[in-house]
N, CA, C and O atoms as a MOPAC input file, in Angstrom:
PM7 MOZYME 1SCF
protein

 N     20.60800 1    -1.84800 1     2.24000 1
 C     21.18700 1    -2.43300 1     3.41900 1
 C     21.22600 1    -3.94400 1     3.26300 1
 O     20.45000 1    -4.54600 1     2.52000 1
 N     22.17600 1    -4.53800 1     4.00700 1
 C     22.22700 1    -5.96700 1     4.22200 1
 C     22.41800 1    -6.44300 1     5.08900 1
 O     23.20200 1    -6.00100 1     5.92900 1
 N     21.48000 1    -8.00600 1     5.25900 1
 C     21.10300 1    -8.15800 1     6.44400 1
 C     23.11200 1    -9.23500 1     6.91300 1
 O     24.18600 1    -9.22300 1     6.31200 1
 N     22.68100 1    -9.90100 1     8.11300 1
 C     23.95900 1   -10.47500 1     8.63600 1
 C     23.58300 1   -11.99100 1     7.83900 1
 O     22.58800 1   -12.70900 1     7.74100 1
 N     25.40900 1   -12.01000 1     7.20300 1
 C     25.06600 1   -13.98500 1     6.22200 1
 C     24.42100 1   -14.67000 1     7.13800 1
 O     24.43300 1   -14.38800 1     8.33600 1
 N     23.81800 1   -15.61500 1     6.62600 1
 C     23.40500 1   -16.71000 1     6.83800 1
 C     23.47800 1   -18.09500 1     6.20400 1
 O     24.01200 1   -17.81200 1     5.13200 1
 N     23.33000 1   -19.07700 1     6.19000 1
 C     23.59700 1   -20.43900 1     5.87300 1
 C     22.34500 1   -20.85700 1     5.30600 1
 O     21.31900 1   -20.83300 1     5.98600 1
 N     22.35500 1   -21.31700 1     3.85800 1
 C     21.09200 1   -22.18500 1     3.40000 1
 C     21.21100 1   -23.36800 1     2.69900 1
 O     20.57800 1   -23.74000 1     1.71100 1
 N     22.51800 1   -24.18900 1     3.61400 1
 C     22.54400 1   -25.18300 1     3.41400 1
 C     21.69700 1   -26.56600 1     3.69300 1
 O     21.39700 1   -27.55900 1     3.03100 1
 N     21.45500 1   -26.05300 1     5.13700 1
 C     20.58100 1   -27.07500 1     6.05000 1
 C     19.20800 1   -26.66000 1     5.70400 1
 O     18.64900 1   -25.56500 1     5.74700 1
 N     18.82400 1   -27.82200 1     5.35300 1
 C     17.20600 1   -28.12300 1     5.40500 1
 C     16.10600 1   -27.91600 1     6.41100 1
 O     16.31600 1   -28.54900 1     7.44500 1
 N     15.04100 1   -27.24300 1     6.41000 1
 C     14.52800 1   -27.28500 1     7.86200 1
 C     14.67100 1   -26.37100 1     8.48000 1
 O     13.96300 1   -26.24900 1     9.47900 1
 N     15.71100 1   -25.27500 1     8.13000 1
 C     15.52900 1   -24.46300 1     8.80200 1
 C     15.13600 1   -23.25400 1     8.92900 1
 O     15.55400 1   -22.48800 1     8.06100 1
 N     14.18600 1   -22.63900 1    10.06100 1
 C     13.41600 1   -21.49800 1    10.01700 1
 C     14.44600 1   -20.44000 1    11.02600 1
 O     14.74400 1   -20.77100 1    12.17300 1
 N     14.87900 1   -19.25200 1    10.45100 1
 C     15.36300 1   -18.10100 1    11.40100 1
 C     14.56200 1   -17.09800 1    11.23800 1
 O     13.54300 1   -17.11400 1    10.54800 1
 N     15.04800 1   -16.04800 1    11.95400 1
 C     14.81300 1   -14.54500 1    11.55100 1
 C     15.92100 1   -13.75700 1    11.32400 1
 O     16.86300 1   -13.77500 1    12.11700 1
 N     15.92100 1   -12.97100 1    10.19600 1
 C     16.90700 1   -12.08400 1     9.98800 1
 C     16.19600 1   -10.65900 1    10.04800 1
 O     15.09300 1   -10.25900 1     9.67400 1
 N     17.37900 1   -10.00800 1    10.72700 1
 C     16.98800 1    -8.41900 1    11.24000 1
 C     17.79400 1    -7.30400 1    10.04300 1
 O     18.98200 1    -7.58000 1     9.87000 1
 N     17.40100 1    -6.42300 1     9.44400 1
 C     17.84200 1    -5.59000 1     9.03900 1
 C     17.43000 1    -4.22500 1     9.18500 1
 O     16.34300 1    -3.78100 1     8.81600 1
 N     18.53500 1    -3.45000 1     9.85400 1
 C     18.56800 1    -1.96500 1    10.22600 1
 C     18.86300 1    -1.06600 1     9.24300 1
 O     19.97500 1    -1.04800 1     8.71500 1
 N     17.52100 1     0.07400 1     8.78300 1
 C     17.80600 1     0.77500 1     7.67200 1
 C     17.72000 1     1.99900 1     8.29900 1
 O     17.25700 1     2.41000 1     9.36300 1
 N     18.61200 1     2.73300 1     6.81600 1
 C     18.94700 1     4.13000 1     7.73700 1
 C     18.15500 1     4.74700 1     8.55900 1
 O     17.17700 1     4.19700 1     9.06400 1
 N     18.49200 1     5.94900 1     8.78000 1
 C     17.66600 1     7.10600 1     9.85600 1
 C     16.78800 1     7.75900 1     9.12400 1
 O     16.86900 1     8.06400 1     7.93400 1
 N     15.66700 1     8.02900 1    10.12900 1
 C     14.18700 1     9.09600 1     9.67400 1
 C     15.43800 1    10.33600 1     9.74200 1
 O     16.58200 1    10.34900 1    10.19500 1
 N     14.56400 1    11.35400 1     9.03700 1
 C     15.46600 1    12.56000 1     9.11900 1
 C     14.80500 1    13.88100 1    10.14500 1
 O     15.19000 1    15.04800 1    10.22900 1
 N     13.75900 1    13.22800 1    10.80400 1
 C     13.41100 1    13.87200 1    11.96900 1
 C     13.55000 1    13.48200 1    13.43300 1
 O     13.78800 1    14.36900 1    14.25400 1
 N     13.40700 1    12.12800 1    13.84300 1
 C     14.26400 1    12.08200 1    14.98800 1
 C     15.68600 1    11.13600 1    14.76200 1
 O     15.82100 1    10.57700 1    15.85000 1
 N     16.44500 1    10.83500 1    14.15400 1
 C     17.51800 1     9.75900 1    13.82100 1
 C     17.67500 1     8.80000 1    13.85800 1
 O     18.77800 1     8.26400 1    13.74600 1
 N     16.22200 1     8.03800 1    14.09300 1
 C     16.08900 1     6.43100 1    14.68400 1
 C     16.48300 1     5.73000 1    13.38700 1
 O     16.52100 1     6.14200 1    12.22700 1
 N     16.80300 1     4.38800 1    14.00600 1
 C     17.02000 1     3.36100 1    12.79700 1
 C     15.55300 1     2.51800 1    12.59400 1
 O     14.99900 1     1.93400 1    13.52600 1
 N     15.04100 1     2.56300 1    11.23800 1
 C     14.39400 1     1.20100 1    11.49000 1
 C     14.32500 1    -0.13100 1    11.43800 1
 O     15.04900 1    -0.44700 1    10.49400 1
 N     13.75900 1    -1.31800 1    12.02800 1
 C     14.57200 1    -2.13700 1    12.12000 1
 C     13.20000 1    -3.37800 1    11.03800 1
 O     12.01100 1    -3.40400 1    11.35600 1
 N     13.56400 1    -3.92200 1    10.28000 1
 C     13.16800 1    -5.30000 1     9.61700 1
 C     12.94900 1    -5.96000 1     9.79900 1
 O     14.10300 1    -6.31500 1     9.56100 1
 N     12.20600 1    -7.35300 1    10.25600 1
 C     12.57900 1    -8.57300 1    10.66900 1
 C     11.95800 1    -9.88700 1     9.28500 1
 O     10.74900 1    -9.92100 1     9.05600 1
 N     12.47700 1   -10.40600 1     8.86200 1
 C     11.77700 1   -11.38100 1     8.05500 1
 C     12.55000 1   -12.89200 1     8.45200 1
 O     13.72600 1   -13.20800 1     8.62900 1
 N     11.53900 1   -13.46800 1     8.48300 1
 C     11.55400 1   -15.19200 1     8.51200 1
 C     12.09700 1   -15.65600 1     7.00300 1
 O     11.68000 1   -15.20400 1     5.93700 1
 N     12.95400 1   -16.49500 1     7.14700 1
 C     13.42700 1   -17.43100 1     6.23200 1
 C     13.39100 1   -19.07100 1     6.27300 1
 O     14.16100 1   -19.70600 1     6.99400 1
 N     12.41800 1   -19.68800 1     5.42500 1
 C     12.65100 1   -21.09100 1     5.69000 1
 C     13.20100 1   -21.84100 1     4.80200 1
 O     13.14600 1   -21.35300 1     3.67300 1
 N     13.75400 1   -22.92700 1     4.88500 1
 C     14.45000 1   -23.63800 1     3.46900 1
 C     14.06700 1   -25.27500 1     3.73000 1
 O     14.28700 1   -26.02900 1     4.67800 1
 N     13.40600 1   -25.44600 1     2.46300 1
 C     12.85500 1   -26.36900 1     1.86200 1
 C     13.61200 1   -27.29700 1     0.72100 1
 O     13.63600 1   -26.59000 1    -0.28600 1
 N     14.23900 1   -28.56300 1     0.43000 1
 C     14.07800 1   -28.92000 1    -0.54600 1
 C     13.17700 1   -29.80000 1    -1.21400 1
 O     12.59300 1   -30.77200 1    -0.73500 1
 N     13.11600 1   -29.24200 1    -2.65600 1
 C     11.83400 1   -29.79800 1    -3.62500 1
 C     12.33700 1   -30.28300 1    -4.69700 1
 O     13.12200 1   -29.73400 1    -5.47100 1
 N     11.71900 1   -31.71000 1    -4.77000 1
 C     11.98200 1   -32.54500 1    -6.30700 1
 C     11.36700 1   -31.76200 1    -7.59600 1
 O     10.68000 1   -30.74000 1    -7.60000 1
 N     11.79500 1   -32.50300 1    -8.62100 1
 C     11.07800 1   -31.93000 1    -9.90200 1
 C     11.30200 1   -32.82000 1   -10.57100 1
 O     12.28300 1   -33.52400 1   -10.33000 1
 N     10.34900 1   -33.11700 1   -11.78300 1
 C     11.02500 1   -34.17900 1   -12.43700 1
 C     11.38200 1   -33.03200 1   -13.79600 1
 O     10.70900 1   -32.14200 1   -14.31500 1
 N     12.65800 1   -33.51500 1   -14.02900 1
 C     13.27000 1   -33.15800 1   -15.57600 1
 C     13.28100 1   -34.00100 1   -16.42400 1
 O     13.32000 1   -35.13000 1   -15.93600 1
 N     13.25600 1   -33.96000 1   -17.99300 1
 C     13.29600 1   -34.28500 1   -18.92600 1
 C     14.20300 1   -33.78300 1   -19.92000 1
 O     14.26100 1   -32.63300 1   -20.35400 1
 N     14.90000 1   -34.77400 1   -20.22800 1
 C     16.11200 1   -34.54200 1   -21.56400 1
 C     15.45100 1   -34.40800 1   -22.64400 1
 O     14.43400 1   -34.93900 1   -23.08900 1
 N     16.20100 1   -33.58400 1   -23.03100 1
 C     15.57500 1   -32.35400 1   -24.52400 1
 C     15.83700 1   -33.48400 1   -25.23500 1
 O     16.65800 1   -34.29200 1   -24.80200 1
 N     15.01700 1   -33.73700 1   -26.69900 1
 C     14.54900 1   -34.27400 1   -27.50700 1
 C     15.72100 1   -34.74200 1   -28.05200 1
 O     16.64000 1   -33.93900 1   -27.88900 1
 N     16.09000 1   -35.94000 1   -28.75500 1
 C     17.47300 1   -35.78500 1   -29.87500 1
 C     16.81200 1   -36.11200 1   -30.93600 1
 O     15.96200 1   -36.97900 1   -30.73200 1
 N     16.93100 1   -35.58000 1   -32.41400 1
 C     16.92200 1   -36.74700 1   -33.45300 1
 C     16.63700 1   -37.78500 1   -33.64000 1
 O     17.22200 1   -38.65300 1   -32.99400 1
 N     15.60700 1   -38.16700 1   -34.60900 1
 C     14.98700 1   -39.86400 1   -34.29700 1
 C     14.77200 1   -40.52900 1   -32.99200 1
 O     14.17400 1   -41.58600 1   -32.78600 1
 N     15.13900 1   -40.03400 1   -32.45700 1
 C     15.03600 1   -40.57400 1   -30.93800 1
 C     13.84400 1   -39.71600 1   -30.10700 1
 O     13.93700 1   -38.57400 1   -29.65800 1
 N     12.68900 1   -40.64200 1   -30.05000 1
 C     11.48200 1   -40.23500 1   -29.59300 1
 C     11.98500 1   -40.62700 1   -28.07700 1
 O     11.97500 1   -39.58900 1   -27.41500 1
 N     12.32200 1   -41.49200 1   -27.46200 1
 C     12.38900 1   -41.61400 1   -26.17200 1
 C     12.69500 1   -40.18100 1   -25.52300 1
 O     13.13300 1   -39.27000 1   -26.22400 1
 N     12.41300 1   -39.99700 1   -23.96400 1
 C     13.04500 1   -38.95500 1   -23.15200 1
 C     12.88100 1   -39.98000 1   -21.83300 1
 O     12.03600 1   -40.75100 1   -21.37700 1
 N     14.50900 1   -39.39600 1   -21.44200 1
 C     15.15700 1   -39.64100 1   -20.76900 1
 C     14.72100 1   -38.69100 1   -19.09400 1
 O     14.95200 1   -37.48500 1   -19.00500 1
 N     14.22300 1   -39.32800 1   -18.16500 1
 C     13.99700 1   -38.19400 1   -17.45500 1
 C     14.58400 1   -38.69300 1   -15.60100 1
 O     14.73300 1   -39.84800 1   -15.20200 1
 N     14.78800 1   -37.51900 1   -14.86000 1
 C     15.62100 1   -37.63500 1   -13.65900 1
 C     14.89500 1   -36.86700 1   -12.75100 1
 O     14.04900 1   -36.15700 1   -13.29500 1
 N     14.93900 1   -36.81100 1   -11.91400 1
 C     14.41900 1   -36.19300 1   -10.32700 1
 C     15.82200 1   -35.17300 1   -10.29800 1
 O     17.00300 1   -35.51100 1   -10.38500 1
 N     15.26900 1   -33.89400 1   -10.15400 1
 C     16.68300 1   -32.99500 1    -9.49600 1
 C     16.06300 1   -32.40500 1    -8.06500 1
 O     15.01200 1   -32.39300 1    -7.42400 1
 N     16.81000 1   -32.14500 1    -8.03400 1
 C     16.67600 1   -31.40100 1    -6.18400 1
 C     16.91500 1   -29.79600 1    -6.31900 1
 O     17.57400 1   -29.32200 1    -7.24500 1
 N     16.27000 1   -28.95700 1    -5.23100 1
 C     16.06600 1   -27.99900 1    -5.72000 1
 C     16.10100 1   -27.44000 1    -4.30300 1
 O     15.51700 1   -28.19900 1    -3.52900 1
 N     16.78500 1   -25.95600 1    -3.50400 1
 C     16.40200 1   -25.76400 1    -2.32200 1
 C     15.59500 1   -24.48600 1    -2.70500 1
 O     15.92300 1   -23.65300 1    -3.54900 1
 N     14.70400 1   -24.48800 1    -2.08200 1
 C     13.62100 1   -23.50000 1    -1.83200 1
 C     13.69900 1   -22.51200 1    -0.97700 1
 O     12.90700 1   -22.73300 1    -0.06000 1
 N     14.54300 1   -21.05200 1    -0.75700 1
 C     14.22800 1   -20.07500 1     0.29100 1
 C     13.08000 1   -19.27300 1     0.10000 1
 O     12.60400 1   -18.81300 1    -0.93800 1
 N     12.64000 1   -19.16400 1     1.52600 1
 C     11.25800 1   -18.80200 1     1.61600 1
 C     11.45500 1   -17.24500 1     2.30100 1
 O     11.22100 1   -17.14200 1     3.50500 1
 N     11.88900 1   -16.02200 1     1.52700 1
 C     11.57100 1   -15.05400 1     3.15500 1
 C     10.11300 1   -14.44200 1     2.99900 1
 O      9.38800 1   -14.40400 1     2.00400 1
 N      9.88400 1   -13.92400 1     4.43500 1
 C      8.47500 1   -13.50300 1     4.49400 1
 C      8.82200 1   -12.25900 1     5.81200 1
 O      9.43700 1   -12.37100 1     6.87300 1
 N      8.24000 1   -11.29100 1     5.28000 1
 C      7.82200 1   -10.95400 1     6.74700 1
 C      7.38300 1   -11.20600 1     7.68000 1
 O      6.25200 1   -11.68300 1     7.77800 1
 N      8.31900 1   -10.90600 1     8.86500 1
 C      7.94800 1   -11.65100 1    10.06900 1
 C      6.67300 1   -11.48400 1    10.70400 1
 O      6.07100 1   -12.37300 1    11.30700 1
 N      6.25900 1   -10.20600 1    10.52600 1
 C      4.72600 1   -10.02800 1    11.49000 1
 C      4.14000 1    -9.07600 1     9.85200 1
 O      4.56700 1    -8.37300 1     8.93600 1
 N      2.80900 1    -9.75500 1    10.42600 1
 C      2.07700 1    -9.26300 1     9.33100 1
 C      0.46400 1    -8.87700 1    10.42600 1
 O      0.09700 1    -9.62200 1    11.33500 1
 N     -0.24200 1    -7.60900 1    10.03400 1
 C     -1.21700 1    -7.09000 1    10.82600 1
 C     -2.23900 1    -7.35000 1     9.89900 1
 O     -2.17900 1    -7.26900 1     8.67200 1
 N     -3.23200 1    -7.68600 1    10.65200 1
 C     -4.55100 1    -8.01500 1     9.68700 1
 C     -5.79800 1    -7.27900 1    10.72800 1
 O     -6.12500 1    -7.53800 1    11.88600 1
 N     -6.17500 1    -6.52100 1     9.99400 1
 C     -7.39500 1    -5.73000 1    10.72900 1
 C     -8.73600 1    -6.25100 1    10.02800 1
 O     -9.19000 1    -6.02200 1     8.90700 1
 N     -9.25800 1    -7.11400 1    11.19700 1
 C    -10.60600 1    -7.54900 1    10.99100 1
 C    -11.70900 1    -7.02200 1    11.61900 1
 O    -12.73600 1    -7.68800 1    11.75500 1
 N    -11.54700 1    -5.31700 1    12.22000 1
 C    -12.24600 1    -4.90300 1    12.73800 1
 C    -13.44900 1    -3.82800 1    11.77600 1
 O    -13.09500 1    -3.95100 1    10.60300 1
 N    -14.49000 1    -3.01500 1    11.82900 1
 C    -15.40800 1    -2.15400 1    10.99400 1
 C    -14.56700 1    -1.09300 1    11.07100 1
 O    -14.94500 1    -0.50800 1    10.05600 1
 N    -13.78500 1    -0.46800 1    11.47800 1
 C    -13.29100 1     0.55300 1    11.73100 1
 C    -11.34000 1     0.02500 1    11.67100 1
 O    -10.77500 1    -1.02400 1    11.98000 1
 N    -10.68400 1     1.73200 1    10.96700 1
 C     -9.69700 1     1.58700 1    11.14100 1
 C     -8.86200 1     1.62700 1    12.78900 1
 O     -9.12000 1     1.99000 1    13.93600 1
 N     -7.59500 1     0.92600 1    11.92700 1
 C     -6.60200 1     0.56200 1    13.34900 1
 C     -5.41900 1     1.16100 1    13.09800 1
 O     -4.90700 1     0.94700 1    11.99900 1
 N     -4.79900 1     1.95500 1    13.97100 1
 C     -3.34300 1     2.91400 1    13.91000 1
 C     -2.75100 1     1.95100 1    14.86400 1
 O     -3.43400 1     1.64100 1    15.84000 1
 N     -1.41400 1     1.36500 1    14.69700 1
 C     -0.43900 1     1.00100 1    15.14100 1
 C      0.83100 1     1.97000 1    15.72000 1
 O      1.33600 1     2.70600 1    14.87300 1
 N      1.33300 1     2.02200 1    16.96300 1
 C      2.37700 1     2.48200 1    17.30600 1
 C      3.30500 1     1.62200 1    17.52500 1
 O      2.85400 1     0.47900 1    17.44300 1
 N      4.79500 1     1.67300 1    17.85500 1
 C      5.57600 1     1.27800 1    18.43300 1
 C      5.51500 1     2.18900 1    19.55200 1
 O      5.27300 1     3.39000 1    19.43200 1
 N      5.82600 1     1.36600 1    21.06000 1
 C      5.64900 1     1.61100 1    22.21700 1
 C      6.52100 1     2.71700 1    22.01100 1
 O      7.31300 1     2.48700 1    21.09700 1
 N      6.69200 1     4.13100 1    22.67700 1
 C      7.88900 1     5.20000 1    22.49800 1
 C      7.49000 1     6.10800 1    21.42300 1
 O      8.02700 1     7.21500 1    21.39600 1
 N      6.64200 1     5.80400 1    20.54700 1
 C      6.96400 1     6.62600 1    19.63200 1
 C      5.47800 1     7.26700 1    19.56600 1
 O      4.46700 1     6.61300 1    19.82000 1
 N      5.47700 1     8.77300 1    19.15300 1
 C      3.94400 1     9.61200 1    18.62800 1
 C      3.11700 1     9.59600 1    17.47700 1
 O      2.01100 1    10.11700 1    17.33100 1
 N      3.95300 1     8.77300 1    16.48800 1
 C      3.51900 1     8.26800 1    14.87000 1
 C      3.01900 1     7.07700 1    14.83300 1
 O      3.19800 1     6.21300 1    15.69100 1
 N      2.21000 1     6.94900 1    13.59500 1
 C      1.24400 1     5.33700 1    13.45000 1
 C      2.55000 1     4.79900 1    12.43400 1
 O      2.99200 1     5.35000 1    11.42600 1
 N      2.89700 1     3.78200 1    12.95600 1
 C      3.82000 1     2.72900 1    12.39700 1
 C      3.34800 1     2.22800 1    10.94200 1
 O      4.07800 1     1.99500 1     9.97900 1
 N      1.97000 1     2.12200 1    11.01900 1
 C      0.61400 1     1.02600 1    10.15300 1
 C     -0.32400 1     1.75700 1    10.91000 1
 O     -0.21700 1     2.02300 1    12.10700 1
 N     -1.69400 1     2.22200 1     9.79600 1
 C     -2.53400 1     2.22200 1     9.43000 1
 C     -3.23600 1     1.19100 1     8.51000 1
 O     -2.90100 1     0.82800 1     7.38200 1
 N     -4.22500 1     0.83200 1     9.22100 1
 C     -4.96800 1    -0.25600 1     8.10200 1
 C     -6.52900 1    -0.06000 1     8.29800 1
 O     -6.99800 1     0.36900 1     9.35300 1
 N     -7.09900 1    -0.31800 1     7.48100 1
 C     -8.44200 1    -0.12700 1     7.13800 1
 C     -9.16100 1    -1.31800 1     7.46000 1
 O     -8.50900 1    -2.33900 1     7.68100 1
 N    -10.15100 1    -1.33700 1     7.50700 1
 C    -11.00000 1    -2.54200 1     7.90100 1
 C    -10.51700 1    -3.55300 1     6.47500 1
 O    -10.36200 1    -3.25800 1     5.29000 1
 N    -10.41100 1    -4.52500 1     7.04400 1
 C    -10.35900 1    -6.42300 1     6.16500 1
 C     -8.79100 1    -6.10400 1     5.39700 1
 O     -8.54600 1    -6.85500 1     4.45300 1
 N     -7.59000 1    -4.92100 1     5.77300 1
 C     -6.84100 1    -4.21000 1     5.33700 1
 C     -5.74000 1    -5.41000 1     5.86800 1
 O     -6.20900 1    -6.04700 1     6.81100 1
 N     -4.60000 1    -5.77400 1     5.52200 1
 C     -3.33100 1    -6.28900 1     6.10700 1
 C     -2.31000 1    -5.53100 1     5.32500 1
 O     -2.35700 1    -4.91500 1     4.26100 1
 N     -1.27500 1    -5.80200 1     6.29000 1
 C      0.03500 1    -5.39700 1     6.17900 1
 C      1.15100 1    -5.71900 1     6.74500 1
 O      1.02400 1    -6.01600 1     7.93300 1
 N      2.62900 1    -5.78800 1     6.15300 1
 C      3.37500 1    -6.22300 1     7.15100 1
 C      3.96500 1    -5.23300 1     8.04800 1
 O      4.12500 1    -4.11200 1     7.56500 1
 N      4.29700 1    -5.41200 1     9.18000 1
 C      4.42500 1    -4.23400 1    10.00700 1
 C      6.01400 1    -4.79600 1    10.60600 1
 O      6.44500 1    -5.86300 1    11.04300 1
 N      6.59300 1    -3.38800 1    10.34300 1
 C      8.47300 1    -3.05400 1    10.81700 1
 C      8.61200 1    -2.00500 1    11.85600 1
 O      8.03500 1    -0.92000 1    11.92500 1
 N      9.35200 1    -2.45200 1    12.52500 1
 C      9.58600 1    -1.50200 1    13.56700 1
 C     10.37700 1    -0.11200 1    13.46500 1
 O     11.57700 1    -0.01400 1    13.21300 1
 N      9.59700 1     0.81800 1    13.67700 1
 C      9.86800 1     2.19500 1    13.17000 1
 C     11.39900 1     2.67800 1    14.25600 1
 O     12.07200 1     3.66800 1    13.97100 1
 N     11.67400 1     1.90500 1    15.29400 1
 C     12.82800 1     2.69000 1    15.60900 1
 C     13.67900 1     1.35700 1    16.27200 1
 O     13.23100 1     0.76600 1    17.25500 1
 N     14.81000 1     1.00500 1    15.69000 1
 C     15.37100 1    -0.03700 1    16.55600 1
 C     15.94900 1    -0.28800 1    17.94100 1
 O     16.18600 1    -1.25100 1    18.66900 1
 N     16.06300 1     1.04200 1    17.95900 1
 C     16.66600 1     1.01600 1    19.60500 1
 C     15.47700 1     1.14200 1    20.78300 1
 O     15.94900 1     1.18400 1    21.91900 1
 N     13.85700 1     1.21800 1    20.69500 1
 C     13.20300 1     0.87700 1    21.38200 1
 C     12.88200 1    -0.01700 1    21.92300 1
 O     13.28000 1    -1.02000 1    21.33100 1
 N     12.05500 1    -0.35300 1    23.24800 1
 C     11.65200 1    -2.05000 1    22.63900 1
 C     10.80900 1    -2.26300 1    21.94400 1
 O     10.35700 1    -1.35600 1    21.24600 1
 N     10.31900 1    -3.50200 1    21.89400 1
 C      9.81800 1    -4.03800 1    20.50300 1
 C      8.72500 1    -4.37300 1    21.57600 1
 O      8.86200 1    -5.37600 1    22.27600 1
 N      7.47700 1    -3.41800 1    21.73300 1
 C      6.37600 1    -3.45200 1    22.03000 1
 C      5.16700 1    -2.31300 1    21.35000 1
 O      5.49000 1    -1.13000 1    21.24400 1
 N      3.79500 1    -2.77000 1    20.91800 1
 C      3.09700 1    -2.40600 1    20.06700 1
 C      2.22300 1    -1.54800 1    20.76000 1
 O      2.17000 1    -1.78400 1    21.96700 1
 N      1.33400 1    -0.37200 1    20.24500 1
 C     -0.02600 1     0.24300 1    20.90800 1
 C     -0.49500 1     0.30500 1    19.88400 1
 O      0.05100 1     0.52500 1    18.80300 1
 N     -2.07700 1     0.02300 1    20.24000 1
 C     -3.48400 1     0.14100 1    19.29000 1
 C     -3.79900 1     1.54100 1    19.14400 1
 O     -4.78400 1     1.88800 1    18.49200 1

């Protein structure tokens, strides 16, 4: 699947992009993605490859843009005991995690809302 274009021209900037993947094959829901994207640019210094007798190097600053995606929500269970995640609506654990356990967590049906149970 692919998510909707976006622009990574501008510097600075943080969105979220959503992507809806197909259907479970037991109730038909979509699930839905969300990951953060940020864009950064970063110097580097380069250096011109060596020539012949010529010990000098020649060197320049290039520019470089940096996309960052990440998942948008990430679950971190810092509890002794495991934690089952639902999406509000639904009878299945979204995420399971184990104690000191993380994960990133996607929403198991897109057309719900986007609210969580422990």
């Amino acid at each position: 699947q692919q998510s909707r274009k976006f622009n990574f021209n501008p510097l600075g900037v943080e969105e979220v992009i959503d992507v809806n993947m197909g259907s479970s094959k037991s109730s038909g829901s979509r699930k839905l993605y969300k990951f953060g994207v940020s864009i950064e640019q970063k110097a580097a210094v380069y250096f011109e490859p060596l020539r012949t007798l010529d010990l000098t190097r020649q060197q320049s600053l290039v520019y470089s843009h940096l996309i960052t995606v990440s998942p948008r929500y990430v679950m971190v269970n810092h509890l002794r005991s495991s934690l089952r995640i639902f999406q509000d609506g639904t009878d299945f654990a979204a995420t399971v995690l184990s104690p000191c356990e993380k994960a990133e967590f996607h929403w198991p049906d897109s057309s719900l809302k986007k609210m969580i149970r422990l």
